[in-house]
C-alpha positions in Angstrom: 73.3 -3.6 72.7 71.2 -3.3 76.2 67.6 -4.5 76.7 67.0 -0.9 78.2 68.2 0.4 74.6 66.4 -1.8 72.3 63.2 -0.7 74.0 64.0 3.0 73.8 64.6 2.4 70.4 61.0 0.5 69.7 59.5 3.5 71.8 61.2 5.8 69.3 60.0 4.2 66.1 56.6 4.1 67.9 57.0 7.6 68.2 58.3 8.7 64.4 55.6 6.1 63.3 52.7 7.8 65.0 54.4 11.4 63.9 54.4 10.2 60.5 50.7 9.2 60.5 49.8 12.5 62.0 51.3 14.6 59.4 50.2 12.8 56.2 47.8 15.4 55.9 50.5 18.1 56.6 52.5 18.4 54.0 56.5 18.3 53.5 57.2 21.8 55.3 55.3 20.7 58.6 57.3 17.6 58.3 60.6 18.8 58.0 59.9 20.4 61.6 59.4 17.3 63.9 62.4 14.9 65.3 64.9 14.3 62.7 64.9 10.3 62.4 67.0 8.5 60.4 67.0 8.5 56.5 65.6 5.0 56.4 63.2 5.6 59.0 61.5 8.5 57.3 61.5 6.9 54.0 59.6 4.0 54.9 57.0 5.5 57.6 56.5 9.0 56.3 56.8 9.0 52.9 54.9 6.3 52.0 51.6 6.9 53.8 51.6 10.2 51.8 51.6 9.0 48.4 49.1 6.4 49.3 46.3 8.9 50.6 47.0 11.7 48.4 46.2 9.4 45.8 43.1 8.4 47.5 42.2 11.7 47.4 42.3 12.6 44.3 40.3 9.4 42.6 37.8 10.9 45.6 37.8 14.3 44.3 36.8 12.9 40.5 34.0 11.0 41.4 32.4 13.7 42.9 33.0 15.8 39.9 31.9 13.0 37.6 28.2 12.7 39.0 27.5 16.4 39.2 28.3 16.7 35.4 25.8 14.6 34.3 22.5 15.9 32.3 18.6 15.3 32.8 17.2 12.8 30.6 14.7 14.4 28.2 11.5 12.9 27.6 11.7 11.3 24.0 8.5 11.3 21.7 8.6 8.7 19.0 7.0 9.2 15.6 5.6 6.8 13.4 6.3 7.3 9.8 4.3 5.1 7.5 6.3 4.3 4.1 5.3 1.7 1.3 6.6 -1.5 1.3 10.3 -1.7 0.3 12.1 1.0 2.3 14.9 -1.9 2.7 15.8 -2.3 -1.0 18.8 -0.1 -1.8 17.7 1.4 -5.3 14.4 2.4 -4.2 13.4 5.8 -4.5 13.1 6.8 -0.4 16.1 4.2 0.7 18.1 7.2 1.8 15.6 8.9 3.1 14.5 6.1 5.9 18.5 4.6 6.4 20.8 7.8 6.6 18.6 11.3 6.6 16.7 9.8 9.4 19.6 8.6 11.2 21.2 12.2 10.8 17.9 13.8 12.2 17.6 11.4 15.2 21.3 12.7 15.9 20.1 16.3 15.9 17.3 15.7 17.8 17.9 13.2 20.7 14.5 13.9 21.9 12.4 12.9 19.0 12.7 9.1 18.0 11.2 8.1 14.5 10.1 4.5 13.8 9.6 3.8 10.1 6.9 1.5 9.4 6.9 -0.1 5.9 3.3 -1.4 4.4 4.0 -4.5 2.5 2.1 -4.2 -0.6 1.7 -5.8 -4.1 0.4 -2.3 -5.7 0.4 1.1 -4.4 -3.6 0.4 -4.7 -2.9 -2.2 -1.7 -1.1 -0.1 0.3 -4.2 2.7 0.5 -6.4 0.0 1.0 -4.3 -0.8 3.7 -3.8 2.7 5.2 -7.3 3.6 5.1 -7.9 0.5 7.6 -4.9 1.6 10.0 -7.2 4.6 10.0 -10.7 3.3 10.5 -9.3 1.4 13.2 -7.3 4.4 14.9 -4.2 2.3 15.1 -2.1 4.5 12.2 0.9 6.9 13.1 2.1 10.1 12.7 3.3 10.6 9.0 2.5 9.2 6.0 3.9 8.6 2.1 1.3 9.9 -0.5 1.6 10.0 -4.0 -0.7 11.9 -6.6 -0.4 10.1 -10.1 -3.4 8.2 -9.2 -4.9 11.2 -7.0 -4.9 9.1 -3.7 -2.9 12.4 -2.0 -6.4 14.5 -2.8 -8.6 11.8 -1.9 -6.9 11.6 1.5 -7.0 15.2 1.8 -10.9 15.2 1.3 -11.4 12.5 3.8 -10.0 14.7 6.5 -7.1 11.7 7.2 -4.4 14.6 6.6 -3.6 17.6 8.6 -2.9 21.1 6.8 0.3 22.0 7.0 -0.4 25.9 6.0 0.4 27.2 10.0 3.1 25.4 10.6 4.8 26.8 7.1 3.7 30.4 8.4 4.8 30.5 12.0 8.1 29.2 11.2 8.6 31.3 8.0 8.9 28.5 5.4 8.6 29.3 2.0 7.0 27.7 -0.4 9.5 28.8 -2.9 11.9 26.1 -1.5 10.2 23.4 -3.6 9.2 23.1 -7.4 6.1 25.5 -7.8 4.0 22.8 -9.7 4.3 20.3 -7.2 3.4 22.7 -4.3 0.6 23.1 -6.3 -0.3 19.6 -6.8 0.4 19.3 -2.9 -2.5 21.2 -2.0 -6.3 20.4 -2.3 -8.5 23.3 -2.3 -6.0 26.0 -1.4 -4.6 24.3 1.6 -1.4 22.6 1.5 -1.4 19.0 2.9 2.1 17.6 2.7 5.5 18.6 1.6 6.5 17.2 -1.5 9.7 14.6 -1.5 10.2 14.2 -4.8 8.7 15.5 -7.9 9.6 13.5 -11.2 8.5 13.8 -14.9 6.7 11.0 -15.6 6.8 6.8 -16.3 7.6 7.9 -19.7 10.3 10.5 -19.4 13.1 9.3 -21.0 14.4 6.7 -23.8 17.4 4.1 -23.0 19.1 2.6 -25.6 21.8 0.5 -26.8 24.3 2.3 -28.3 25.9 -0.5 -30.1 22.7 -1.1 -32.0 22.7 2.0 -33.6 26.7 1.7 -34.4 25.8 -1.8 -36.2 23.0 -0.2 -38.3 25.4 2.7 -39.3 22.3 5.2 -37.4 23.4 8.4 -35.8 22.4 8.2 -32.0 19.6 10.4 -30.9 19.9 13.6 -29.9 17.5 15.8 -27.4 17.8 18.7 -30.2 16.8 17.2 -33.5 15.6 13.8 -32.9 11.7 12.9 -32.9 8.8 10.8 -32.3 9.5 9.9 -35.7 12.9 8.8 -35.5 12.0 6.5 -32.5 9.5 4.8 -34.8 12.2 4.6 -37.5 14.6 3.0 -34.8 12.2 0.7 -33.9 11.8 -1.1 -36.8 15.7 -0.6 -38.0 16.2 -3.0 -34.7 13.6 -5.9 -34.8 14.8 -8.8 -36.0 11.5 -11.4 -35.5 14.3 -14.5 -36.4 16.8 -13.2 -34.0 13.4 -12.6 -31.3 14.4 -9.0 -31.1 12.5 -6.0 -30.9 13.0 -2.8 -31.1 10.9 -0.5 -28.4 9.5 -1.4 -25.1 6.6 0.5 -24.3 3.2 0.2 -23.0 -0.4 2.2 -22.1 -0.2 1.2 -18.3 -0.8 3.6 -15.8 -2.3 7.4 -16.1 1.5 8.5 -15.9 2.7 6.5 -19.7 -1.2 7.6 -21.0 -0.8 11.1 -20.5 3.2 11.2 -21.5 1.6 9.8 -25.0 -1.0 12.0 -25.7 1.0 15.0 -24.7 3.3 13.8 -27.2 0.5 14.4 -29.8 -0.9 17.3 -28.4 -3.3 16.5 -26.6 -4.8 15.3 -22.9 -6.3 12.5 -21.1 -8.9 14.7 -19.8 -10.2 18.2 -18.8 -8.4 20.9 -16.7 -11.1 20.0 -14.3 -10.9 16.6 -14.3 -14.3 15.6 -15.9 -14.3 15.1 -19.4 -12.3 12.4 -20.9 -10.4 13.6 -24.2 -9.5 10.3 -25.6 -12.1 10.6 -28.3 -10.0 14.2 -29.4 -8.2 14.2 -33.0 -4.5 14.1 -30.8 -5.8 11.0 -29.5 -7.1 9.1 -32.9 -3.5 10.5 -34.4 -1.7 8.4 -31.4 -3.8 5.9 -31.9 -2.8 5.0 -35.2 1.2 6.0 -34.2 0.8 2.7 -31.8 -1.1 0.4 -33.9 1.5 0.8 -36.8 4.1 -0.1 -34.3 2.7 -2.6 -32.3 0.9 -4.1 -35.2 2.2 -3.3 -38.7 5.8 -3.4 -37.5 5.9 -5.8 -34.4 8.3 -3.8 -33.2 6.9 -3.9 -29.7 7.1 -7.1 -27.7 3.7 -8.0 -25.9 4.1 -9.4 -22.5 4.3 -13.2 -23.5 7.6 -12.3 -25.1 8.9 -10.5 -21.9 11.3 -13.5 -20.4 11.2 -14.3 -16.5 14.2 -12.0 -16.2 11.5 -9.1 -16.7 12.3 -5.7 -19.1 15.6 -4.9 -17.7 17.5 -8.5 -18.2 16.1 -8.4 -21.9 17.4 -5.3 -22.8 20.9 -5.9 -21.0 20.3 -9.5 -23.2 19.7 -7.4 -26.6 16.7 -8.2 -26.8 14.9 -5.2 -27.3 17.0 -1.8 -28.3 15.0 1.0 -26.4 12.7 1.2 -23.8 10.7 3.8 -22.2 10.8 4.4 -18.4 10.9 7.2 -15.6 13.9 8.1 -13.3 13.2 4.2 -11.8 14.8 3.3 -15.2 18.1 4.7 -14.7 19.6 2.9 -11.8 17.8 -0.6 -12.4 19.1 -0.6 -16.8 22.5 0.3 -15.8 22.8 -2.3 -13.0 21.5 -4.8 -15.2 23.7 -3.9 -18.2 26.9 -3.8 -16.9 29.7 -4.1 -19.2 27.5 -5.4 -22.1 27.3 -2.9 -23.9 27.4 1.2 -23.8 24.2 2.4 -22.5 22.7 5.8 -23.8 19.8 7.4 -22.2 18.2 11.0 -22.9 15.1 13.0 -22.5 11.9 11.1 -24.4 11.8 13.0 -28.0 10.0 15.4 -29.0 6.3 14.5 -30.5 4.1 16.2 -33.1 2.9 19.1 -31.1 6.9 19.9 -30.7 6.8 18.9 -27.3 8.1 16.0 -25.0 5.4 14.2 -23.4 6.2 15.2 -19.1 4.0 16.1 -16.5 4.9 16.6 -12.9 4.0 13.8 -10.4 4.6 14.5 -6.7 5.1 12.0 -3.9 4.7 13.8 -0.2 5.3 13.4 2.9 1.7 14.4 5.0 1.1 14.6 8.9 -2.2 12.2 9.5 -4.7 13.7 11.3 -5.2 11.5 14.3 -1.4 12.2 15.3 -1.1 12.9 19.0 2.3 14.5 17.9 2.1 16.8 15.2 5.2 19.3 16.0 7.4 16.5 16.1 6.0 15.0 13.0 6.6 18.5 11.3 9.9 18.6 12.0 10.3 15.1 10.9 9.1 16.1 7.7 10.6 19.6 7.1 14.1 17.5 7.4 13.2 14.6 4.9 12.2 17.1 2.4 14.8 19.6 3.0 17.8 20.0 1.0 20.3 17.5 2.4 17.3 14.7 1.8 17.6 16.1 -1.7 20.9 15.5 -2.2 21.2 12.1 -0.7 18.3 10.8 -2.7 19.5 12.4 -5.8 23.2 11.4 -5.4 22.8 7.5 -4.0 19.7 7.0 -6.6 19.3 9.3 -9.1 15.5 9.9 -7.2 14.6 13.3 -8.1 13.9 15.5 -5.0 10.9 17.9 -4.8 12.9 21.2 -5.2 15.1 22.9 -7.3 18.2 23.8 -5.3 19.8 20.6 -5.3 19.8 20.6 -8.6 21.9 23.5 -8.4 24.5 22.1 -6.0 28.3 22.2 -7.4 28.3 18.4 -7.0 25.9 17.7 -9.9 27.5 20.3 -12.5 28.9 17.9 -14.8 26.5 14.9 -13.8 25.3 14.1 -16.9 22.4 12.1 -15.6 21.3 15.0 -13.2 21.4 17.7 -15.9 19.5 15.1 -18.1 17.0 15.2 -15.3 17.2 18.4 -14.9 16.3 19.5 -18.2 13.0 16.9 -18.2 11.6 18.0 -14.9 12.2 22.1 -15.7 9.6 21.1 -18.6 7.3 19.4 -17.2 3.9 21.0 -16.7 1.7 19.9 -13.4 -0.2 17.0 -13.6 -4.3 17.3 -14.4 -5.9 15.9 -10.9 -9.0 13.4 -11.7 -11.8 15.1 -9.7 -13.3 12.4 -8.2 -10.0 10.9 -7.3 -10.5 7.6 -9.4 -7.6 8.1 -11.3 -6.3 4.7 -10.8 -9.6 3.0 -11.9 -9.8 5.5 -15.0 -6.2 4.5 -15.6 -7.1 0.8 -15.4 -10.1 1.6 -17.7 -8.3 3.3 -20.3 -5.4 0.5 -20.6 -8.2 -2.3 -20.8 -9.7 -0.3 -23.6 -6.9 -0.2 -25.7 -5.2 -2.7 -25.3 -7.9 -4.1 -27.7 -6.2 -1.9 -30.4 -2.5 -2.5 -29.4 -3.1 -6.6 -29.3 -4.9 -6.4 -32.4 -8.3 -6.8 -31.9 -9.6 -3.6 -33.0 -8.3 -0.4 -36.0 -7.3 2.8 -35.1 -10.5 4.5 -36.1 -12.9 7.4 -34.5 -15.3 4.7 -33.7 -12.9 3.3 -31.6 -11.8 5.5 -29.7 -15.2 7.5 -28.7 -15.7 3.4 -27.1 -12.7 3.9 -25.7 -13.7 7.5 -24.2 -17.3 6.3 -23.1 -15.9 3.5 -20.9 -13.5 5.7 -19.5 -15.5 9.0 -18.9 -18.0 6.7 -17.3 -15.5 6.4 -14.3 -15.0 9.9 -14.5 -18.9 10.3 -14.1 -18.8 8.5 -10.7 -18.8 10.4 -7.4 -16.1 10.9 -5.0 
């Protein structure tokens, strides 16, 4: 081959090279119309380049369409949610409240984030004391736990640290019907409503536990929520204590206004006045009670006193045998069956039935209340319309057996044959509101009464009239106090 041809053949690739380049953005038709070079020439130099940009290209193209797609950032308000002091522990009554309704909600609503902020306490007394100095010094949230057995939900109320809730309910047509009527009543101070209630239960002493093999081994028919009584629990309780065997047959106590009205409604009677100001324990119910717990505490020693409680506490002596029955709230379910395990089979029903023919339940709300000082309140209300709707209901109900404030979950297919539900069912459809202590000491008249007669259950003094109009002057002189 010739010089003068190997350069008109350079010059010619030179030529289909820069062709190529020049139609990479053509496409195959205009192509097809330049010189026609070799096969291996245009597979190399045309064909190629191509594929390589249009691919380029592309990638470009998504980019582009990648940035325009993406959203505004909203602004995100965070809400403080106050809570007592053991939202981590898995049986307590708000645990799914705080670690999976509150997750849900967050997920429905990106723009409002909720920090729950747990008050370490040794007594629900401690963790007032503790809120009301968040509140002096202005440094407390948005939303706070209440509770009204010892009336600290009306004593906040009065103070003007809780924000009514009545406008909110109206301008987004809430109805009050969605919860229990008596604890919407016991919600509310002076006719305005001042938090949503969470859960509305029947009482610290609601229900009886027992141990079923005890009564097989004694040859006793188990109780029953239809024909059993007051009677029959006394009758138990002696069948099943055994002082050489250091076993007892009822666990039971005065402590707290909850257990001290659950008693005298047993008999008949109250703890005090509709209106809060008279103390009743001097009444005729109260003597006959009275002398109920001396014979069993005393004449029997059917009750253990606290020195005979082990380190193990209530729950590891009754899954020990040690003691028969017991009398608790809802708290009782989870925590007794936990404990018992495979000991032995566990029964559990609705408190019997006292002299007046009725069960001793009253209605004790816990709430959820927007705090006044809250620089978010709209967000706080929908924080709380969600952990006291229906699905916070069914979680608490379902994960541990913590009875929500309102009826319809209840009513869910899901809890038809629960035999523990309908069992708590039955107790909270007949339990009448609680009686509010007027001047909201109902934890120091609680703390009164217990101190009183304790003196009777330890011993130290007779059931007589005597007795207990001491036991009703000590405690109506806390009802005497102010607010």
């Amino acid at each position: 081959m010739s010089v003068e041809k190997r350069i008109n053949r350079r010059q010619l690739l030179r030529k289909v090279a820069a062709l190529g380049a020049g139609l990479a953005f053509a496409g195959p038709v205009l192509a097809a119309c330049g010189p026609t070079p070799t096969p291996k020439i245009v597979e190399k130099v045309v064909e190629k380049p191509v594929e390589k940009v249009v691919k380029e290209t592309v990638v470009v193209e998504k980019k582009v369409e990648v940035v325009k797609e993406v959203p505004a950032v909203k602004k995100v308000t965070t809400v403080t949610l106050h809570c007592r002091g053991y939202e981590h522990v898995p049986t307590a009554p708000e645990f799914p409240i705080y670690h999976v309704r509150l997750n849900e909600f967050m997920l429905e609503n990106p723009d409002i984030k909720v920090e729950v902020q747990d008050i370490p306490t040794g007594t629900l007394a401690d963790y007032y004391v503790k809120l009301q100095t968040m509140l002096a010094a202005a440094t407390a949230g948005d939303i706070t736990w209440t509770h009204q057995s010892d009336m600290d939900h009306h004593r906040l109320a009065y103070q003007g640290a809780l924000h009514p809730l009545d406008d909110y309910m109206k301008a987004q047509a809430i109805s009050e019907k969605e919860w229990w009527p008596a604890a919407m009543e016991v919600a509310k101070f002076e006719g305005k409503l001042y938090g949503i209630p969470m859960c509305n239960h029947p009482g610290g002493g609601a229900f009886l536990f027992y141990n079923e093999d005890m009564f097989k081994q004694k040859g006793l028919k188990l109780p029953s929520e239809e024909t059993s009584t007051i009677d029959n629990v006394r009758e138990w309780a002696v069948a099943f204590t055994d002082k050489a065997k250091e076993q007892y047959g009822l666990h039971t106590s005065l402590s707290g206004t909850q257990r001290q009205e659950s008693w005298l409604r047993e008999f008949g009677g109250e703890v005090m006045s509709p209106d809060g100001k008279k103390c009743l324990w001097n009444s005729p119910q109260a003597l006959e009670l009275a002398k109920f717990l001396d014979s069993l505490f005393n004449v029997s020693k059917a009750v253990p006193l606290p020195e005979a409680i082990p380190a193990g506490g209530l729950y590891a002596m009754f899954a020990a045998g040690k003691v028969g029955m017991f009398q608790s709230g809802t708290w009782g379910i989870v925590t007794s069956l936990a404990a018992v395990g495979s000991n032995f089979k566990e029964g559990m029903m609705v408190f019997p039935k006292g002299k007046a023919g009725v069960t001793g339940l009253g209605a004790y709300v816990d709430t959820y209340a927007i705090l006044s000082g809250s620089k978010v309140k709209d967000a706080a209300f929908k924080v709380v319309r969600a952990i006291t709707d229906q699905r916070a209901g069914y979680l608490c109900l379902s994960m541990v057996r913590s009875l929500p404030g309102r009826e319809d979950v209840f009513l869910m297919k899901d809890f038809e044959k629960d035999s523990i539900v309908q069992m708590e069912y039955r107790a909270i459809k007949a339990s009448p509101k609680q009686i509010a202590c007027w001047n909201f000491r109902g934890a120091e008249f609680g703390r009164e009464v217990q101190s009183a007669m304790d003196e009777l259950l330890l011993g130290k003094a007779k059931p007589t009239q005597e007795f207990m109009d001491t036991v009703t002057k000590r405690a109506q002189a806390i009802l005497d106090k102010p607010r």
